[in-house]
LOFITI-41649 format. One record per residue: x, y, z of N, C-alpha, C in turn; residue in three letters; residue number from 1. Coordinates in Angstrom, 1 decimal, padded with zeros to 4 digits. Example, Ala and Ser with C-alpha at 12.3 -4.5 7.8 and 13.67 -1.06 7.14 Angstrom:
% LOFITI-41649
REC n.east n.north   n.up ca.east ca.north  ca.up c.east c.north   c.up res   n
REC  013.2  -005.7  007.8   012.3   -004.5  007.8  013.2  -003.3  007.8 ala   1
REC  012.8  -002.2  007.1   013.7   -001.1  007.1  012.9   000.0  007.9 ser   2
//
This chain:
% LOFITI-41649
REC n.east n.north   n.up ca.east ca.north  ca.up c.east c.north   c.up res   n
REC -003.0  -000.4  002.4  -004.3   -000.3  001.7 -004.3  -001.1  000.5 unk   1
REC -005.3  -002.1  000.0  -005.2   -002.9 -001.0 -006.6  -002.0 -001.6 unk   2
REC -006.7  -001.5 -002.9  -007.2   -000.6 -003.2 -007.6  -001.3 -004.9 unk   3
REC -008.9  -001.5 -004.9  -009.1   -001.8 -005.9 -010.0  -001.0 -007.2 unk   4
REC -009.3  -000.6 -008.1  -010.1    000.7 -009.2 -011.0  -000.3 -010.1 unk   5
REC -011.8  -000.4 -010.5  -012.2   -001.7 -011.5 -011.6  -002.7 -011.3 unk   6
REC -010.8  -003.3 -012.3  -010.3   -004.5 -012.5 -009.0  -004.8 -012.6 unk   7
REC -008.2  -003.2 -011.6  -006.9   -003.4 -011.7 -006.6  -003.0 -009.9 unk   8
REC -005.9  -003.0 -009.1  -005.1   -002.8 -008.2 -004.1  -001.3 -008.0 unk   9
REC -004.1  -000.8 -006.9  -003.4    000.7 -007.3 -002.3   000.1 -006.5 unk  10
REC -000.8   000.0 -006.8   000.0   -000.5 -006.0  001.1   000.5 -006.0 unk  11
REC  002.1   000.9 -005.3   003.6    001.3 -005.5  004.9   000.9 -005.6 unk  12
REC  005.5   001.3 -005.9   006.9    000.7 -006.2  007.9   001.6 -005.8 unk  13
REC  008.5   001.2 -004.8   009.9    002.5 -004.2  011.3   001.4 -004.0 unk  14
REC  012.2   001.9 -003.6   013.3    001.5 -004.0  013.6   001.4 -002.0 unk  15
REC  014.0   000.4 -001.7   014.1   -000.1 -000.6  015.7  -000.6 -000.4 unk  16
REC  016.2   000.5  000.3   017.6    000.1  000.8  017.9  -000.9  001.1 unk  17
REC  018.4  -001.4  002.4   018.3   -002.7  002.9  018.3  -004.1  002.1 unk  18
REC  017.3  -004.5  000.8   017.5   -005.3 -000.1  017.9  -004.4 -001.4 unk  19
REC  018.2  -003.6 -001.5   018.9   -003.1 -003.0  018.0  -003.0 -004.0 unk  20
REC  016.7  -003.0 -003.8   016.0   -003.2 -005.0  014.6  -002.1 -004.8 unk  21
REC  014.0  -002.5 -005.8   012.7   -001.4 -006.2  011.7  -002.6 -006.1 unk  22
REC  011.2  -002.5 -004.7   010.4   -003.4 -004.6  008.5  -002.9 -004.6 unk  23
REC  007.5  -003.5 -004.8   006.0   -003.5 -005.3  005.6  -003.4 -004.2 unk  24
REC  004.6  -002.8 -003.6   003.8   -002.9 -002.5  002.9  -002.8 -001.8 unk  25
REC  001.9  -002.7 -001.5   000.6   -001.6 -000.6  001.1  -000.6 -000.2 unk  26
REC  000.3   000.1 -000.6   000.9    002.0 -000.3  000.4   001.7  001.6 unk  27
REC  001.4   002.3  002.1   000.9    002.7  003.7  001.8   003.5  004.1 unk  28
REC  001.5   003.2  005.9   002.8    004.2  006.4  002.4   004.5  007.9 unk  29
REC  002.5   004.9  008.5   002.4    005.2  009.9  001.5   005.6  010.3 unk  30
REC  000.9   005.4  011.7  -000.5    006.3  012.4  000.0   007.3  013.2 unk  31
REC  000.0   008.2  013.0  -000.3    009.5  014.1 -000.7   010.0  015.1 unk  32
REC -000.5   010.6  016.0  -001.3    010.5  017.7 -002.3   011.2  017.2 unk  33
REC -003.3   010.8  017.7  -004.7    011.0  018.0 -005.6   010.5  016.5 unk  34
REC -004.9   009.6  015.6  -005.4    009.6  014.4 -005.9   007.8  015.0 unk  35
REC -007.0   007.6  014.6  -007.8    006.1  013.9 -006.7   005.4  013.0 unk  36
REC -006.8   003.9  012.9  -006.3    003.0  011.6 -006.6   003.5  010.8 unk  37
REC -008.4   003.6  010.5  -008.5    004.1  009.1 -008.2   005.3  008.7 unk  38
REC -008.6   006.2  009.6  -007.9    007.4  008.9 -006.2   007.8  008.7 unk  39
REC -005.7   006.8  009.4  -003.9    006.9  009.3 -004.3   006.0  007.3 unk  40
REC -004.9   005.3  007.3  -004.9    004.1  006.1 -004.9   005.6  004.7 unk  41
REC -006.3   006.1  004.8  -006.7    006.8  004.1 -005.5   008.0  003.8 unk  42
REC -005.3   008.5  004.6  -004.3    009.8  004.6 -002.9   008.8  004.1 unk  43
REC -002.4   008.1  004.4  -001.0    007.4  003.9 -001.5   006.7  002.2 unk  44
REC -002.8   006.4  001.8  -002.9    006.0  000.6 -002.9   007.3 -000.1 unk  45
REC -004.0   008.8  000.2  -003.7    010.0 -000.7 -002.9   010.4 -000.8 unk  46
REC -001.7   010.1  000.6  -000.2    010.9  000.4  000.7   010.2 -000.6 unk  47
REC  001.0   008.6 -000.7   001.4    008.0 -001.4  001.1   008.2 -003.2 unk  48
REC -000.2   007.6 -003.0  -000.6    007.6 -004.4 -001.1   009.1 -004.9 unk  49
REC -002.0   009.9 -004.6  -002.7    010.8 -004.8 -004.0   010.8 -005.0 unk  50
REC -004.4   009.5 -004.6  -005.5    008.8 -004.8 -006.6   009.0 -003.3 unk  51
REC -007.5   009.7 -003.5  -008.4    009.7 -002.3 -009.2   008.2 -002.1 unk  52
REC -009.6   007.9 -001.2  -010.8    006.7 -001.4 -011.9   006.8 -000.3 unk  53
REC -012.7   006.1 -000.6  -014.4    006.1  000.1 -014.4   005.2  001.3 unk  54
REC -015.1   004.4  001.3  -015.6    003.0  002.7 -014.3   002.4  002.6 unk  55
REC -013.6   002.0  003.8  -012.3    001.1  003.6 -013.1  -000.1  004.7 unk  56
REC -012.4  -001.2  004.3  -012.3   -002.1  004.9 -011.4  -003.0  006.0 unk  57
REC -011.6  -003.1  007.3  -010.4   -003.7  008.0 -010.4  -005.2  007.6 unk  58
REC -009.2  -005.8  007.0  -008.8   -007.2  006.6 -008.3  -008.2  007.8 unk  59
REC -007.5  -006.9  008.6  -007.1   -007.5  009.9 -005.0  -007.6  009.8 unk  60
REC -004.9  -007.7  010.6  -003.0   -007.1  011.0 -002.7  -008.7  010.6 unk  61
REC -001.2  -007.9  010.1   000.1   -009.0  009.5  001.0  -008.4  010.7 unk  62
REC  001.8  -009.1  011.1   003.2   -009.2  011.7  004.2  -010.2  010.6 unk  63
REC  005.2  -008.9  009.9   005.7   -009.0  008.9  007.4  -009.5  008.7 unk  64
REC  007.8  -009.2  010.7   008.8   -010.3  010.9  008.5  -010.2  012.6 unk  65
REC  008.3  -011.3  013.0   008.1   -011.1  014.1  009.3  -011.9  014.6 unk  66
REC  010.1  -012.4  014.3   011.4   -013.0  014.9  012.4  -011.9  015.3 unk  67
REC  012.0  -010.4  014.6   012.9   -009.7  014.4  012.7  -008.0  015.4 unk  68
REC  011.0  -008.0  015.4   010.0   -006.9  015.5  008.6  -007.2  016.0 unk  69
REC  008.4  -006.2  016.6   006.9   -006.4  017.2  006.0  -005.3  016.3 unk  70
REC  006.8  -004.7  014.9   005.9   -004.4  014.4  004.6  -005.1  014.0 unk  71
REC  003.2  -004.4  013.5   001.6   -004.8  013.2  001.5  -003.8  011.6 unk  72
REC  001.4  -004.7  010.8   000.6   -004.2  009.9 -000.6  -004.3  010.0 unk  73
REC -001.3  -003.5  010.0  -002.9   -003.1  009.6 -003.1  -003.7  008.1 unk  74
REC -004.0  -004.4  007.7  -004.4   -003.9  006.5 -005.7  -003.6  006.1 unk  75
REC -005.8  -002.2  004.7  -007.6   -002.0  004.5 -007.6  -002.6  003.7 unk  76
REC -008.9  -002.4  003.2  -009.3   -002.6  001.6 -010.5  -001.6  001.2 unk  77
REC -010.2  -001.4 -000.2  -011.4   -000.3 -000.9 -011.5  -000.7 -001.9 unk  78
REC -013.3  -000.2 -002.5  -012.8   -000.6 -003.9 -013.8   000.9 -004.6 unk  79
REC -014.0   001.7 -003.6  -014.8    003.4 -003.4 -012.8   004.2 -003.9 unk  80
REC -012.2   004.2 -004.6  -011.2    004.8 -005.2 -011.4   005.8 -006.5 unk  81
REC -011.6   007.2 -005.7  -012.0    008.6 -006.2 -010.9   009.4 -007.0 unk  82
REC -010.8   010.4 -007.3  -010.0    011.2 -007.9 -009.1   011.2 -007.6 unk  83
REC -008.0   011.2 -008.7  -006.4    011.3 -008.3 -005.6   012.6 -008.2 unk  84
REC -006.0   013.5 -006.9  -005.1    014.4 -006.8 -004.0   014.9 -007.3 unk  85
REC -002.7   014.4 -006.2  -001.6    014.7 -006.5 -001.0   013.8 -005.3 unk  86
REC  000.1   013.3 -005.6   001.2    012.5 -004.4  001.4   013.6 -003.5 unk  87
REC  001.2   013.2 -002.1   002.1    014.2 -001.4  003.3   013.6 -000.3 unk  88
REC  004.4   013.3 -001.1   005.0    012.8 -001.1  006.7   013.8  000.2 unk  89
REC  006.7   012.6  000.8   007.8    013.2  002.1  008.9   013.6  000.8 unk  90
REC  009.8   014.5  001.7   011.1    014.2  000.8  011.8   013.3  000.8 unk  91
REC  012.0   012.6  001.1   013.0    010.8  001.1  012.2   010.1  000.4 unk  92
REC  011.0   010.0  000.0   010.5    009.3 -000.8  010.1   009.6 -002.3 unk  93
REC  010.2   008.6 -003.2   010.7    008.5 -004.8  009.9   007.3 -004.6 unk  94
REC  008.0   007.5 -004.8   007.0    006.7 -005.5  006.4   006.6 -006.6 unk  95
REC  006.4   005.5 -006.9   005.7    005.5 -008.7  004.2   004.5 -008.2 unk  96
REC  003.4   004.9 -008.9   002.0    004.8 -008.8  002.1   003.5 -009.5 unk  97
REC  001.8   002.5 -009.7   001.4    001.4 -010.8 -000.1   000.8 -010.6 unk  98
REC -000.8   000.9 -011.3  -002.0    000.5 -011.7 -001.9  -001.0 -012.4 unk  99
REC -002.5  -002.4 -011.5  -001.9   -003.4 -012.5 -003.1  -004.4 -012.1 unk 100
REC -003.6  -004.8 -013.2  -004.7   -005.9 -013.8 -004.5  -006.7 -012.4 unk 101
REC -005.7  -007.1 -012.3  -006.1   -008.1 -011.0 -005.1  -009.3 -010.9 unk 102
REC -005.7  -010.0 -012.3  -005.1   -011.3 -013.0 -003.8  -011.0 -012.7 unk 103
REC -003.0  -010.4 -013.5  -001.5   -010.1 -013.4 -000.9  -010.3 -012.1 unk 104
REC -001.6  -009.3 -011.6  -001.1   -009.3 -010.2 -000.8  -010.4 -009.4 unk 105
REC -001.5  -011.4 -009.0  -002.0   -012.7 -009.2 -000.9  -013.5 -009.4 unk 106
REC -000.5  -013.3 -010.8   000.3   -013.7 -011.4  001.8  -014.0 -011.0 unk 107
REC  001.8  -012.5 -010.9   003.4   -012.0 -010.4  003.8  -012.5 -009.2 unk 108
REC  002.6  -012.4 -008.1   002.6   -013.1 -007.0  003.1  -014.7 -007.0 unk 109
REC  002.1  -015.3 -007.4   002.7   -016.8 -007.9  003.8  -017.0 -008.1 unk 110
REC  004.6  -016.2 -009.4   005.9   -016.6 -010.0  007.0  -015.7 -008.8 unk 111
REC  006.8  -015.3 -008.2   007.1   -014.3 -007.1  008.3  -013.2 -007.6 unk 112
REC  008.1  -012.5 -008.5   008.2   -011.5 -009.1  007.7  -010.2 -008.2 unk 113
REC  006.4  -010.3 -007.8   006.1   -009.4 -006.6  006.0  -010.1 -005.3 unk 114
REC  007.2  -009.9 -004.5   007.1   -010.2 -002.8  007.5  -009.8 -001.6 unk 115
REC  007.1  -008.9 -001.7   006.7   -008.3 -000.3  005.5  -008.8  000.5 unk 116
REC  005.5  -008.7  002.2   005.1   -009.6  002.7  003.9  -009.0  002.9 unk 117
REC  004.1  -008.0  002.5   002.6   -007.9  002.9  001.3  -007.3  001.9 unk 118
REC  002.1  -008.0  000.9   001.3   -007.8 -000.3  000.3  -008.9 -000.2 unk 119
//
């Protein structure tokens, strides 16, 4: 979910074995039997962030290594981002919320400081 609050971006940051580091991301996560895209989008963004949201938008699917996987990223977008609950967060997971200026983001992207692919 690419989630936009005003003039900043709601992103997360967890720590990703595999590359050793604490990498930036779009909050998401898995669809469920009998659940919709959007409502897997919506339920994985409140659970992550704590953040409920309104109208989402489908952007359309990334395949994020396909040399490797036949995984599909979905992605939404919102910019209807309501009250902030509470994370409800699995236990293996250790998320930090970051809230970061449009511009910036942008930024970090470019200098590639933030890269993940499916940001």
């Amino acid at each position: 979910m690419l989630a936009k609050d005003e003039d900043s971006f709601l992103l997360i940051e967890q720590f990703r074995q595999p590359v050793g580091s604490y990498i930036v991301q779009l909050p998401g996560g898995g669809v469920e039997q009998g659940e919709s895209l959007e409502q897997a989008a919506k339920r994985e963004f409140l659970e992550e962030t704590g953040y409920e949201c309104g109208i989402v938008h489908y952007l359309g699917k990334l395949l994020p290594a396909p040399w490797r996987s036949n995984e599909i990223t979905h992605v939404f977008y919102t910019e209807e981002v309501g009250s902030n609950i509470h994370q409800q967060l699995e236990s293996h997971e250790k998320i930090k919320v970051i809230k970061m200026d449009v511009r910036d983001c942008l930024k970090q992207v470019k200098k590639n400081k933030i890269n993940d692919s499916e940001l």
